[in-house]
N, C-alpha and C positions, 0 to 999 in steps of 0.2 A: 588410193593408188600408191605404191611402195616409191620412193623418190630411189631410185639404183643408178650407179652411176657404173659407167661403162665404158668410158675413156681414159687411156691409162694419160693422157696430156688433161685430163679436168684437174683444174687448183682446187686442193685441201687447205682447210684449217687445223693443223694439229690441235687437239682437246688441253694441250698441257701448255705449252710452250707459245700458242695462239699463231707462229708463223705459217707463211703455206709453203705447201711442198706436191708434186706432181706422184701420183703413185708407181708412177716408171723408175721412179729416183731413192725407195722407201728400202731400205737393207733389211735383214731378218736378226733374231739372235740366236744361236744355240741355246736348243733349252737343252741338252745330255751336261750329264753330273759325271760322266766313266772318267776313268784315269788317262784317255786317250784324246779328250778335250775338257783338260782342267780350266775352270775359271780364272778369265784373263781381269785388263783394269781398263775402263772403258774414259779415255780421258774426255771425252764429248758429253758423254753422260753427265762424269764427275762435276766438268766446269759448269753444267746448267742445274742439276739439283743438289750438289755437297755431298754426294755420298761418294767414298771411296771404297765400297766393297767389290771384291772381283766377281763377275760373270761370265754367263756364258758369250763367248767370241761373238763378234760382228760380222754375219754373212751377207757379200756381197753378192747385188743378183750377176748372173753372168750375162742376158742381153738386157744391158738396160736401156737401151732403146726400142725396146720390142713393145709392140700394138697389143701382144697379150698379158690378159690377167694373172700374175700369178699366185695364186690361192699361200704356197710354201716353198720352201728352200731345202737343200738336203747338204748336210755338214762333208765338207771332203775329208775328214779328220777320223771321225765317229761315224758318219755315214748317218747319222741321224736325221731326222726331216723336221724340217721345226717350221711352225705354224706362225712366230712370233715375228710379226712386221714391227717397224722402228719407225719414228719420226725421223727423217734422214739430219734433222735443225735439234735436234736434243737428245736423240737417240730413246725417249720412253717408248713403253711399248703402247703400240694402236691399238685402241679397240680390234676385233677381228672383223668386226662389218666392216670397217674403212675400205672404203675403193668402192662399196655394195651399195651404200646407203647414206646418206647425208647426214654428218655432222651440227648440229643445233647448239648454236653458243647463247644462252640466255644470261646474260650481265645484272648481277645484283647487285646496287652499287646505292651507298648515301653516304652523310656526314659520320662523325665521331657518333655512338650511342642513338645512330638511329633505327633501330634494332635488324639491323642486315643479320645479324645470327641467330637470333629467336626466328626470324623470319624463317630463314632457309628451314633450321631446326623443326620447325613445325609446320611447314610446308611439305617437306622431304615426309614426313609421320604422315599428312594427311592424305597427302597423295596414295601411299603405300594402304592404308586403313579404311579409308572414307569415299577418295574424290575415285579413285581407281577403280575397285569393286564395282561403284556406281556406274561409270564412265568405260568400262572394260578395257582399260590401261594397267600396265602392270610396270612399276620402278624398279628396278634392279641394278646394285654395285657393280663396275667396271672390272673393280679389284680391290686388293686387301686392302692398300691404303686409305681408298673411301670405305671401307665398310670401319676400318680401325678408326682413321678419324671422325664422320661422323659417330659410331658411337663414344668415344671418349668427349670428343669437345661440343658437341652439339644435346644428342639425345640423352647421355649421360648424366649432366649437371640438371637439365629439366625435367626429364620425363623418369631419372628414376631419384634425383636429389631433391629435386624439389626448388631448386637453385637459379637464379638468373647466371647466364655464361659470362663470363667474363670478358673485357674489351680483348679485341683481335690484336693481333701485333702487327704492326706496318711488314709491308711486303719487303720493304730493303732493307733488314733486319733480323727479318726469321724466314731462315727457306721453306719451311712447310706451309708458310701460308702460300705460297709461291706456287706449289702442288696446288692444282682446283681438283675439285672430286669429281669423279666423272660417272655417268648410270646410262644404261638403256632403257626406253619407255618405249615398252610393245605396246599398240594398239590393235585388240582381236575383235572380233565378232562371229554370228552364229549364221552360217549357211545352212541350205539345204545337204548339204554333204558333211561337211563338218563341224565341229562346235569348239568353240575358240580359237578357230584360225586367224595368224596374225596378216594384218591387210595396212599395217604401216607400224614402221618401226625408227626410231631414233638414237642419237646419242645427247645427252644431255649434261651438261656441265655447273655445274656450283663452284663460284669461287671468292670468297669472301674474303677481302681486302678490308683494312682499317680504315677509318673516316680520314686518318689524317692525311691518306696516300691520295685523298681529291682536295686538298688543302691548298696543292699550291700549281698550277700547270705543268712545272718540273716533273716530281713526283709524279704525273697522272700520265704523265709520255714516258715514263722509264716503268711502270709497273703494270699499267691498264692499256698494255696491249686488247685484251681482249672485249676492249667497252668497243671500239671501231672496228673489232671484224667479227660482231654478232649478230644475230641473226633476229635479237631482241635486247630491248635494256626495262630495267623494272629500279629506278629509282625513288628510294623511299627516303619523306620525308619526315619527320617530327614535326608536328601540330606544336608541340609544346616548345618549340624555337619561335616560333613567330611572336613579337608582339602583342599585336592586338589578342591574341588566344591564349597569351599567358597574364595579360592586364583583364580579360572577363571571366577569366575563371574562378571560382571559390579562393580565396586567399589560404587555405590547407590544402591544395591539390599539390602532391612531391612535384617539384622543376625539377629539371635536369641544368646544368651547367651550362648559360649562352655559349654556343657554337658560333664557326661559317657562317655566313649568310647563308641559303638555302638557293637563292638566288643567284648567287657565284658559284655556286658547284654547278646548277645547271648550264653557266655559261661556259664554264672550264669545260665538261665535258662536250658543250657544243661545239666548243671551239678545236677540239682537241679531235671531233668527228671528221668537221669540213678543212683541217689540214694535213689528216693521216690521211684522207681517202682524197684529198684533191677538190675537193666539189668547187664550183664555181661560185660567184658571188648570189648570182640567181636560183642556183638549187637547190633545194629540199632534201635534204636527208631520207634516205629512206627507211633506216632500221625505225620498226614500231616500235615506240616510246611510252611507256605504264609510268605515270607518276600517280606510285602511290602512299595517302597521308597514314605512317604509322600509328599503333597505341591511339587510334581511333576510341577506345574504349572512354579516356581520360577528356575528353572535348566531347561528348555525348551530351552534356547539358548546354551546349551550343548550338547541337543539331536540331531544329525544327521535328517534332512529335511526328509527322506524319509523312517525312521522310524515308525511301523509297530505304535511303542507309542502313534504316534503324532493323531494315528488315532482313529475313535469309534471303538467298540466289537459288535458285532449281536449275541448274547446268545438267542434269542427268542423262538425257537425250542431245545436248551440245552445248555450245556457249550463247547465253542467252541474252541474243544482243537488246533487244527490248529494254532489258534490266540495266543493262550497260551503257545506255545511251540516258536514262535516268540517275542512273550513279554519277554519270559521266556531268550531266548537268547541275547537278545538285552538288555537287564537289568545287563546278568551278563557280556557280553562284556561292557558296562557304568561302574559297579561297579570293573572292573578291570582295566578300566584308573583312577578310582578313589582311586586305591590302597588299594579297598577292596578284595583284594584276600585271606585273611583269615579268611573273610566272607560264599567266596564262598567257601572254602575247608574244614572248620568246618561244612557247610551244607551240603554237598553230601558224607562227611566221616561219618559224624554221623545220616544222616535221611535215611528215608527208602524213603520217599516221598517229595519234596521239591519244591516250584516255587518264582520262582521272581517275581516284581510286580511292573509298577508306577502309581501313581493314585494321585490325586486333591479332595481332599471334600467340599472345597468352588470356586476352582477356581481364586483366589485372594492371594494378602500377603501382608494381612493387619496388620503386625507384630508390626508395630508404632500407626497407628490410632483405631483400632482394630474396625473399620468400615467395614461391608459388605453392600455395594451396592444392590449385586445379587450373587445365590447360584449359579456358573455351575460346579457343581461336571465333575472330567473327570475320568474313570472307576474303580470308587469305589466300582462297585459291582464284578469283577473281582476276588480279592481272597476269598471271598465270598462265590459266586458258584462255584469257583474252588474247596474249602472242601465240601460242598455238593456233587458235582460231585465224591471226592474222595469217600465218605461217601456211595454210592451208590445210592443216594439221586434226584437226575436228572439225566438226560443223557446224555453223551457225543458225539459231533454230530464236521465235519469237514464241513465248507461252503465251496464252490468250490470258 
């Protein structure tokens, strides 16, 4: 069923900016280029993303207390109509569903180099290539600037360099990371009448933020608006941070550099849930929570031979909870010989919804050479459509 929304008093979450704003309140912009509405300088804009180039003017609506939808704006200058709604808190422009269909903030968040950008990176690829086609989901760019920066900083370096990406920049320091990239994810199926009609549609957000911007509680309340008004969070961790998993492994297996605790970032973000949103000392969180263990590839000779892990996921017909709740166990039984049990107890005492997770996004640890050969992600898509499926978003189906 298509989630539409129909109330011009329903609270949004802007995709960019993460604030809410009512759509009675959402201004237009002129899209006309004529000499009769020359590009003006949008100082709202300016102060939220750095750019000082001019545009087209800020059309205000004339009832803006009015119970109806309005689809467009028509310029009193130019006369032109323009389709281009604003965040009224940033002024970027809204997807054009907004007000139609429900906005889906998915938070992908971990330490320094815990590969939040390989992830996204080959996540974004599978989806589009593999998990989609399968799944009758189609991803598509919002706008030019996700389609320009995923492909320069993401699909660029890996899928045509051959390259690991390079660390992210803290978000209070480079404005582009500050931009998340935003996609719609149509979901179709085949009727009796028609063949590929879409019967749920999304908007969906990536926003990769640097390890060190969950470093310290400051930092994570001035950038990571949008960890507490998501709709999901997929925190991944590095295996190869833990102790005990970097004392049994082969002594030649590449480390990466002791980070955080792994443990403190999940409190900071906990903490940083129940006092953006208020909750009481007795509730529960409700956003579903994916902790999942990255570069799973490299802690393989840890895993038990017969291990549910070591195998693929069949989600093809839905998310397969069956498989999920064996991942799910088999993860926290690992994270409990790894003396993450303060892991596991911070997450089932304070969420409402919660899954473990291991998964591979290149398949490789190329942590010295930072060479990829070949991508074999191993189930990346996994927590995924796991908050989909929480989200009510596909179905959840048990394979025999």
């Amino acid at each position: 069923m298509l989630h539409r929304i129909t109330s011009q008093f329903k609270k949004e979450t802007c995709p960019y900016c993460f604030d809410y704003f009512h759509i009675k309140d959402t201004p237009f912009r002129c899209s006309s280029v004529s000499k009769h509405c020359p590009p003006v300088s949008d100082p709202i804009y300016t102060k939220n993303w750095g750019d000082t180039r001019p545009m087209g003017r800020v059309l205000a609506k004339k009832h803006k207390f009015s119970d109806r939808f309005i689809d467009s704006i028509r310029c009193t200058d130019c006369n032109n109509e323009s389709y281009k709604r604003l965040c009224p808190n940033c002024h970027m422009e809204l997807p054009h569903t907004t007000g139609k269909y429900k906005n889906h903030i998915f938070a992908v968040v971990g330490g320094k180099d815990s590969g939040k950008s390989h992830y996204i990176a080959v996540l974004i690829e599978q989806i589009k290539k593999r998990i989609g086609p399968n799944m009758n989901l189609l991803l598509t760019a919002e706008n030019d600037f996700t389609v320009d920066r995923y492909n320069k900083d993401f699909y660029g370096p890996i899928f045509q360099k051959g390259k690991t990406i390079g660390t992210t920049m803290s978000a209070t320091t480079d404005q582009k990371v500050q931009l998340p990239m935003v996609y719609s994810l149509r979901f179709t199926e085949d009727s009796l009448f028609e063949k590929n009609k879409i019967k749920e549609y999304m908007t969906l957000v990536f926003f990769d933020t640097a390890g060190e911007d969950l470093n310290s509680e400051d930092s994570i309340s001035a950038v990571n608006k949008y960890i507490y008004r998501s709709d999901g969070i997929i925190l991944l961790i590095d295996p190869l941070q833990l102790m005990p998993v970097r004392n049994r492994l082969p002594s030649d297996t590449p480390m990466p550099v002791k980070m955080s605790e792994t443990g403190d970032i999940l409190t900071r973000i906990t903490r940083l849930i129940e006092k953006s949103n208020k909750l009481k000392p007795m509730e529960k969180i409700k956003i579903p929570l994916a902790i999942a263990f990255s570069k799973f590839d490299a802690v393989l000779p840890l895993v038990d031979s017969q291990f549910q892990l070591r195998a693929s996921a069949n989600h093809d017909n839905g998310f397969d909870y069956g498989d999920f709740e064996a991942i799910n166990s088999e993860m926290m039984s690992l994270l409990d010989k790894w003396n993450g049990q303060d892991i596991i107890q911070l997450t089932k005492t304070r969420y409402e919804q919660y899954g473990f997770f291991g998964l591979s996004a290149l398949g490789c640890n190329p942590h010295d050479s930072h060479q990829i050969d070949t991508v074999l992600p191993s189930r990346i898509e996994d927590p995924f459509l796991w908050l989909l499926a929480n989200n009510g978003l596909i179905k959840k189906v048990k394979h025999s």
